[in-house]
N, C-alpha and C positions, 0 to 999 in steps of 0.2 A: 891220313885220317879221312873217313870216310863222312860226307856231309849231306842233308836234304838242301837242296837247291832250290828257295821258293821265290816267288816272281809275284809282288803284290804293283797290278796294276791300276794308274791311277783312272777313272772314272770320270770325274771332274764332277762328281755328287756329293756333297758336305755328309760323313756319315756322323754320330752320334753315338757315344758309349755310355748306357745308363747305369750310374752306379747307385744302385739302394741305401742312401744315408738316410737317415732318420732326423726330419729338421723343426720336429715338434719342441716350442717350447714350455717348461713349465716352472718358471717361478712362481706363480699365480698362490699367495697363502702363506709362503715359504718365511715372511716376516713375522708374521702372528706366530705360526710354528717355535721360531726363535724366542719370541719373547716367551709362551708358554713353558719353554725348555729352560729359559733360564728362573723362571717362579719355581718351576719345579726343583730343579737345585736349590734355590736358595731355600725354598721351606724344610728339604731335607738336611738341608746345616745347617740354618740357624731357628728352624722349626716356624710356624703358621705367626704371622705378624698377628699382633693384636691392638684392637684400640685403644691408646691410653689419653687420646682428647679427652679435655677439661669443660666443663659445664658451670657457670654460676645461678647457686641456688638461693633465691630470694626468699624471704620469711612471706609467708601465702596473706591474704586480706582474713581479716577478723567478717565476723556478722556482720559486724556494723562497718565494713567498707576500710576499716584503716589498715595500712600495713607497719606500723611502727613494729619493733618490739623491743620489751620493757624488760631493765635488770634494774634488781636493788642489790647490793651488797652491804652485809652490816658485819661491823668490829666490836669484840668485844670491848667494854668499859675497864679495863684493869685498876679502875679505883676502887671496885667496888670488888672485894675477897672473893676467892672461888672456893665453894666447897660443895657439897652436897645439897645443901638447902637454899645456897641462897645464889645461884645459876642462876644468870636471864639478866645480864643488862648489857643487851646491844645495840647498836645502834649506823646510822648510817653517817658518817662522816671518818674520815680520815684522819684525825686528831686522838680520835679511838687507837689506831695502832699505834700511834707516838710520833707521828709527825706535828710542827706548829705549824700555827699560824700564816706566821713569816715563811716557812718551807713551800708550803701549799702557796699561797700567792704569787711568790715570788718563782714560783717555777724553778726550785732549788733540786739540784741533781740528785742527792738523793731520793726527794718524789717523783722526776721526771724518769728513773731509770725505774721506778715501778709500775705494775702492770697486772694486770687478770688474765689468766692463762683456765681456757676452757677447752678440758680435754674429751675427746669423743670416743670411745671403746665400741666393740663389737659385742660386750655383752656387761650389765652389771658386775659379774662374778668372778672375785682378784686371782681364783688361783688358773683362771683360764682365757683372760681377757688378751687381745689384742688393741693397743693406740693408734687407730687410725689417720688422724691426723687433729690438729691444735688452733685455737682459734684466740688471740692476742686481741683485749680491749684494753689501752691504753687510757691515763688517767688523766691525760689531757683533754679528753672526750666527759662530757656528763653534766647534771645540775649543778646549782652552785648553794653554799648556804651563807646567811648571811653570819660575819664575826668582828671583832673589833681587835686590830692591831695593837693599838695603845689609846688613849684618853686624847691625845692631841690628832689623831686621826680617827675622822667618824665612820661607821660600819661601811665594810666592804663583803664584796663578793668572793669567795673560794672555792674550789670544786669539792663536791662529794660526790661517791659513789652510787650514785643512781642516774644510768644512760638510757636513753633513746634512743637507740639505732632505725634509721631510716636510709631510702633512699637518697635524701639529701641532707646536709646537717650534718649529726654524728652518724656517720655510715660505717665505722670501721671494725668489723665484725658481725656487719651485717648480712652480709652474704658468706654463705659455704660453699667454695671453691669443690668439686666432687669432681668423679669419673662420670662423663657422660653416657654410656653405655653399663650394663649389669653382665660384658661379656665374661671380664678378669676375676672382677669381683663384684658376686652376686650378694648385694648389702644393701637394704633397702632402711633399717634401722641402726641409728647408733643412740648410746647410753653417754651422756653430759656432765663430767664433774668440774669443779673449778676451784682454783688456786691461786692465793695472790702471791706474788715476787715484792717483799719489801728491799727498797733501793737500799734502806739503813743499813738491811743484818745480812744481806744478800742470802735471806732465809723464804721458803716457799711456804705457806699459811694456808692449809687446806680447810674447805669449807663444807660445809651440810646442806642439806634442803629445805632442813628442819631445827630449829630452835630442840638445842639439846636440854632445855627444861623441862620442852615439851616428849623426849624420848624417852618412853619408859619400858622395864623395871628400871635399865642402868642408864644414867647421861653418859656415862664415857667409857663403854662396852656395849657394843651393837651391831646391828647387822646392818655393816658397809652397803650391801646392794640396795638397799631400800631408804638410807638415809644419805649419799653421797650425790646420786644421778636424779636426772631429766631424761627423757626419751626424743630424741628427735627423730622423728618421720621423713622418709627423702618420697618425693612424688614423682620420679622419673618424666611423665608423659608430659604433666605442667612445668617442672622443673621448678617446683618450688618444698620445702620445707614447716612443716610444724614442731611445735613441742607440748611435750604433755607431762603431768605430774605422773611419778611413777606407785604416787601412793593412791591418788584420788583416780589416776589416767583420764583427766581431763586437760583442755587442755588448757594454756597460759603462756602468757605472754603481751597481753594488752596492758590495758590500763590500769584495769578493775584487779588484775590478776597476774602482778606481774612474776617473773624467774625469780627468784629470792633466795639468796645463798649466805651463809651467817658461819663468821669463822667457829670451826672446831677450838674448842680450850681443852687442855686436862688440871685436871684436881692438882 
């Protein structure tokens, strides 16, 4: 086999052989990249996160600088017959729906397991409303009146239905818990009804805005939207709340003018 015969002599001169690799680095960004890549997946499965952080919304200052605000609740008298003509004796105490004395004092479970359940809707009107969420004023909270146990013990205090919600004191349902943001749900009004829970009959006792003597032509056929609800106002920017009549659209909740809800009776 025939071969070239080459002769590489040595020099004694260091040569060098340049070889063209490319020694540029660039990770520079390549992390952000990564996280962007994975927001991106994930809003594609499980779609664009949204806010569902919580806000507490405080009952805003009256005119006159106070922030209380004021519920009466009244029961009706069942001594006194119902019919047509002779509707209209209610009143605010707890004795009205058939608890004693001794129940109420004594913080007996049947009264302790009862409660005022006020509900907040997205619109007066039943055949379309949504219940946004519920607002629990406990009967341990409120004024007291005064009664008499027996002859052998002299006048005591008892609670009745008419609270004070404030900042301090009876607070509990004072504030409404909301969505801090209008991203999810753009709601800036809700509609206010209210219902009590008797611990006795474990029956729920719906209530009016308005003394049903005072509703005419019918006391006990009428138009639920105008005679069940309150209007509450949410104020996003302040993060506070108002309420207003839905008949006068004034509003209330002081002193002078307080929320007043009066059990519904039928004939």
């Amino acid at each position: 086999m025939d071969a070239n015969r080459i002769k590489i002599v040595k020099t004694g001169i260091d040569e060098y052989v340049n070889v063209p690799i490319n020694m540029q680095w660039d990770f520079t960004g390549r992390d952000e990249a990564i996280s962007e890549y994975e927001t991106t997946i994930i809003e594609e499965v499980i779609g664009q996160g949204t806010d569902f952080e919580i806000s507490r919304f405080p009952q805003d200052i009256f005119a006159d600088f106070t922030t209380a605000i004021n519920y009466e609740f009244y029961f009706y008298d069942y001594l006194l017959p119902i019919t047509a003509n002779t509707i209209g004796n209610w009143g605010i105490s707890y004795l009205n729906v058939g608890f004693t004395p001794q129940q109420v004092y004594y913080y007996a479970k049947p009264f302790t397991k009862s409660f005022f359940k006020l509900d907040l809707y997205n619109t007066p009107e039943d055949k379309n409303q949504q219940l946004y969420l519920s607002i629990i004023l406990p009967v341990q909270q409120g004024d007291t009146q005064t009664v008499i146990l027996s002859p052998q013990i002299g006048p005591i205090e008892i609670k009745k239905p008419k609270m004070i919600l404030d900042y301090i004191g009876d607070k509990e349902g004072f504030f409404i818990y909301w969505l801090r943001k209008r991203d999810y749900i753009d709601i800036d009004k809700f509609y206010m009804t209210a219902s009590f829970f008797d611990g006795r009959t474990g029956v729920f006792r719906q209530m009016t805005n308005t003394k049903q003597d005072l509703i005419t032509p019918n006391k006990f056929t009428f138009d639920n939207s105008k005679y069940f609800y309150y209007r509450v106002d949410l104020d996003y920017n302040n993060k506070t709340y108002k309420v207003y009549s839905t008949s006068t659209n004034l509003r209330v909740g002081d002193s002078l003018t307080p929320i007043k809800f009066y059990e519904y009776v039928n004939p």
